[in-house]
N, C-alpha and C positions, 0 to 999 in steps of 0.2 A: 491282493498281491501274491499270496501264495495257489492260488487257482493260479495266474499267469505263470508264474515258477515252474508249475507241476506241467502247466501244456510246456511248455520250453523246453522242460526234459523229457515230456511226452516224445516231442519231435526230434530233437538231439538223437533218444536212443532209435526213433525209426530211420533215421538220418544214418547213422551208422549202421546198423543192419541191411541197408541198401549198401550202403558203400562195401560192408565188407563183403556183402554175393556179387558185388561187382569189380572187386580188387581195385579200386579204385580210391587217393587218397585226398581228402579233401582241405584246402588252404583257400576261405573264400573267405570277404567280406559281404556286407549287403547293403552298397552305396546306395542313394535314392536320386528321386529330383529334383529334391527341395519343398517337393507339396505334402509329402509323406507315403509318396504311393511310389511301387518300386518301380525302377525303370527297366522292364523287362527284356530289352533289347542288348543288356549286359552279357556276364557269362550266364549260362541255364544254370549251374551248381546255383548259384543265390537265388534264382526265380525259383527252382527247387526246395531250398529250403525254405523261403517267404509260403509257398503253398503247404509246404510238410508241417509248419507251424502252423498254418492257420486250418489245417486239417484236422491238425490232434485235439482239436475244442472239443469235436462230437465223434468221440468213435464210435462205430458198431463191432468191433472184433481188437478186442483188448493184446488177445495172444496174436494174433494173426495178421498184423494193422495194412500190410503192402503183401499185395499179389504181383506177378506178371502173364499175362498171358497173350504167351509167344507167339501162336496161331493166328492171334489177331494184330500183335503187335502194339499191346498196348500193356500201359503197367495202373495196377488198377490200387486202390486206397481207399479201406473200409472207414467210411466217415459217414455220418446220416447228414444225406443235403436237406432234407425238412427245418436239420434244426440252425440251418443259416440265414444271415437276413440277405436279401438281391442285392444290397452291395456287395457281400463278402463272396454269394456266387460270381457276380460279374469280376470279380478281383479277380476269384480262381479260373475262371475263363481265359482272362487275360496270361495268368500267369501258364495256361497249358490243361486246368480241368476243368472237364464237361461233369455232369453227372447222369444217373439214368432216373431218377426220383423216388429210388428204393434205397440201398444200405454202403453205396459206395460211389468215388469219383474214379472217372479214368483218363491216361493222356494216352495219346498217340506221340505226342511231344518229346514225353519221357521213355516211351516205351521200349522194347527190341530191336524196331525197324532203325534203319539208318536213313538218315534226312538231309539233303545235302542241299 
């Protein structure tokens, strides 16, 4: 119970630290389907933080947890995908993260570009 505590404020505070480099304020819930799996088709702020929570299980960069990188247009989150099981990758797929099999995920979803 308090391992799931500790990732919850894990992602809270990465959750605010995104928000505040994006001036952006956050008032979301995180409705589901009924099955227990989110329905990503919602607002992204809640598919955002259903990912950012389920991120902060395995970081690989404690200080540094969210990059963005502009050039490519994607926002990137040091998390080691080794240490998730294929459901919780396919979660993050679904929710917007790919990963590359080394020490981070990244979206295009989330990222700089605009997506209309």
């Amino acid at each position: 119970m308090q391992l799931l505590r500790r990732v919850q404020q894990s992602a809270e505070t990465m959750l605010y630290s995104l928000r505040a480099a994006c001036g952006y304020s956050l008032t979301a819930t995180r409705p589901h389907r009924g099955d227990g799996m989110p329905n990503v088709t919602l607002n992204p702020w809640d598919n955002l933080i259903e990912a950012l929570t389920l991120l902060a299980k395995h970081p690989t960069d404690k200080v540094y947890p969210i990059r963005c990188e502009c050039g490519h247009g994607s926002l990137e989150v040091m998390a080691n995908p080794r240490r998730f099981t294929e459901g919780e990758l396919a979660h993050l797929e679904l929710l917007g993260f790919n990963h590359d099999y080394e020490e981070r995920f990244y979206s295009y979803r989330f990222g700089s570009g605009i997506n209309t």
